[in-house]
Structures are given as structure tokens and as C-alpha cells.
C-alpha positions in Angstrom: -15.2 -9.2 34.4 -12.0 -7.5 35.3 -11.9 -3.5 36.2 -10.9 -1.4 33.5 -7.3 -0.1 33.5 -6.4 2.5 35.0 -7.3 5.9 33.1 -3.2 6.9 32.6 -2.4 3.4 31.3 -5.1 4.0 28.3 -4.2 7.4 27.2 -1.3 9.2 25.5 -0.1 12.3 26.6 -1.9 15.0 25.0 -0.3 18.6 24.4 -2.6 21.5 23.6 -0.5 23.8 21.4 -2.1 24.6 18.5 -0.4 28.1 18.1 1.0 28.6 15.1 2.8 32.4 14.7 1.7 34.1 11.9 4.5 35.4 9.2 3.5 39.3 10.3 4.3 38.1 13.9 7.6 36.6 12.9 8.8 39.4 10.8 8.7 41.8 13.7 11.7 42.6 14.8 12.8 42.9 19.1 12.5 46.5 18.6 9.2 46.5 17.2 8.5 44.4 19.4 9.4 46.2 22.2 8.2 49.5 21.3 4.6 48.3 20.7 4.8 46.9 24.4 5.8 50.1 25.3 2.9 52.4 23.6 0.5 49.1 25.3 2.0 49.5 28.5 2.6 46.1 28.5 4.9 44.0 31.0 6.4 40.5 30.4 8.8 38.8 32.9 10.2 35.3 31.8 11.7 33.3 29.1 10.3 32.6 25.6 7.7 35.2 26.0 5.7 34.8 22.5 5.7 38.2 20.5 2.3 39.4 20.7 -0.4 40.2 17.9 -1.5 43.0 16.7 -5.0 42.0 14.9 -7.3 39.2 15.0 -5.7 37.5 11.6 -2.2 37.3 13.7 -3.9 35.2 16.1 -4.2 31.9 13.6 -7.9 31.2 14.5 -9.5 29.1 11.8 -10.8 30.5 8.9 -14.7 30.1 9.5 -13.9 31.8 13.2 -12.3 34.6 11.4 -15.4 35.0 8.7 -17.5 35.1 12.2 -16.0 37.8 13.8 -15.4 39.4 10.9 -18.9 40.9 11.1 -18.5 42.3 14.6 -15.1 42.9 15.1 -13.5 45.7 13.5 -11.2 46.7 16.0 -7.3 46.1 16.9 -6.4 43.9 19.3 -6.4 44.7 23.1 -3.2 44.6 25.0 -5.2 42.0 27.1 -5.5 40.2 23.6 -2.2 41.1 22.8 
């Protein structure tokens, strides 16, 4: 029996970006952006920085992860999180 192929020739390329900005996210405007990095303290360097969230809902976890933390999570978001 032959070896198996190698492992690259088998597989397709695989992207993990399931991100999907929600509409609170896209609605904010640079300035509002900007001004809740400020009040964060928060530093970005780069291009295509994403705009960051504000609560757990922004985030686009699934539903069921949502209902979980739900119960335990009442808070706003870090600027870690963020």
C-alpha cells in the first residue's frame, strides 16, 4: 500500500473569520469611536483596526452562548474585551 499524501495536498485552506460586526458597531461613527478609546485608555497602531464593542451582544457570539452568559454577566465590556 502506498503512503498517504502528503497532509497539504488533502486539505483546503481554511480561514478562521467568523466575525461578523454588529449593526451598533457599524453605526458608530470615527468620533465615537475614538472618544470611547479615549475614556478606555485604549491604543491601536495599524491598519484596519476593527472598531471595538461595547457589550457582549456587539460581539456576535451565538445565541445559546449569549443565553449562557446572560446569567452571569451583567457587566460592560472590558477594554481588554473591547
Amino acid at each position: 500500500m502506498p503512503p498517504p499524501p502528503p497532509r497539504a495536498a488533502c486539505s483546503a485552506k481554511f480561514e478562521k473569520n467568523f466575525y461578523m460586526e454588529h449593526p451598533n458597531v457599524t453605526g458608530r461613527t470615527d468620533d465615537e469611536v475614538e472618544a470611547y478609546r479615549q475614556t478606555k485608555q485604549i491604543h491601536v497602531y495599524g491598519e484596519g483596526v476593527p472598531k471595538p464593542v461595547t457589550t457582549f451582544e456587539e460581539a456576535s457570539f451565538p445565541g445559546l452562548l449569549l443565553d449562557a452568559a446572560g446569567c452571569w454577566v451583567q457587566a460592560p465590556a472590558t477594554p481588554t474585551a473591547a
